[in-house]
C-alpha atoms as one frame of an Amber mdcrd trajectory, in Angstrom:
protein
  39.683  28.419 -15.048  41.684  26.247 -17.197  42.367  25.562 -20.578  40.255
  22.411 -20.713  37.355  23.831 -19.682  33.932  23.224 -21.837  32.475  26.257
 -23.854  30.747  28.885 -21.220  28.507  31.540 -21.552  29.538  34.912 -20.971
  28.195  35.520 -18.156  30.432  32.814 -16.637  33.301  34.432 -17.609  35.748
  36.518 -14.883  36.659  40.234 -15.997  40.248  40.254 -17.354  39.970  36.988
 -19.360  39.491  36.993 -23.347  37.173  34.875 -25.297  35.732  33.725 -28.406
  32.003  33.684 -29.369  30.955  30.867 -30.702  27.308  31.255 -30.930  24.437
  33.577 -29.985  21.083  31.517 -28.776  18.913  34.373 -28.162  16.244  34.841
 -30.483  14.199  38.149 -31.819  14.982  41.626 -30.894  17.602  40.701 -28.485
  19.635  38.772 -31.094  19.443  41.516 -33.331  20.593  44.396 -30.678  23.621
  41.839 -29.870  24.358  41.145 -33.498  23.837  45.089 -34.040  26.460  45.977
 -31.275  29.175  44.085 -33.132  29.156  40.746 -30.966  28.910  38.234 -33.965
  30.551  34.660 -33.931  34.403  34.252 -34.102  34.528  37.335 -33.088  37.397
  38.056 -29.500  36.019  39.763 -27.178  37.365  40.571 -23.354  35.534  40.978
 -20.009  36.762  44.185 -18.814  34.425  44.453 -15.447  31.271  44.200 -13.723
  28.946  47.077 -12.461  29.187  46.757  -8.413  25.707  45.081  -8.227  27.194
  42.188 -11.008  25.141  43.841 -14.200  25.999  45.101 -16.431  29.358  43.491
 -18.041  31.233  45.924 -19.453  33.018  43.761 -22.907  35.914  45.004 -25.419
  35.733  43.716 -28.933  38.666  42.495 -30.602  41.031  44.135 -28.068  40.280
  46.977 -29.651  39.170  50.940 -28.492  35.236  49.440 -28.679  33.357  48.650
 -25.778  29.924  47.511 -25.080  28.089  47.423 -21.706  25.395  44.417 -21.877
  22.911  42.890 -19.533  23.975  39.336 -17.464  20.811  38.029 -18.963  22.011
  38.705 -22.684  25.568  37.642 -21.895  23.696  34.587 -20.867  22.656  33.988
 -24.596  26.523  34.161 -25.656  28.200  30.775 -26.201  31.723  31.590 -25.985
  34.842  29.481 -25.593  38.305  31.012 -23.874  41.083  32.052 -25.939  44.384
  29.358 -25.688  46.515  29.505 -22.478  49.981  30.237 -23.017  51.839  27.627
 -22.307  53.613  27.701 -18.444  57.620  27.350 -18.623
């Protein structure tokens, strides 16, 4: 993926790369648990892997000792754009 890319949900995103969240569109109880868990916006977080069968997403805040395992179909609800590439030389 490239730096140009368009905002993504995280569920688009491949383990290893870091992010920002720029929104959360889920609504109700599942809003809350995600707000709950720490993932708020402007917040970095990082893909760290996938369960074998895709789900869940294991996700490190703030590259930081916290991690959270969440459902593909919550990480679906977070808006998140990727952090700036370093530039090549």
């Amino acid at each position: 993926m490239s730096c140009a890319e368009p905002d993504q949900t995280l569920d688009q995103i491949r383990p290893g790369q870091s992010c920002r969240i720029l929104r959360l569109t889920a609504s109700g109880s599942i809003r809350q648990r995600l707000l709950d868990m720490g993932l708020l916006p402007g917040r970095r977080i990082q893909l760290v892997r996938l369960a074998p069968l895709g789900d869940p997403l294991e996700v490190r805040l703030d590259a930081g000792d916290s991690f959270v395992a969440i459902r593909r179909q919550e990480a679906f609800h977070i808006t998140v754009t990727l952090e700036a590439c370093t530039p090549s030389r």
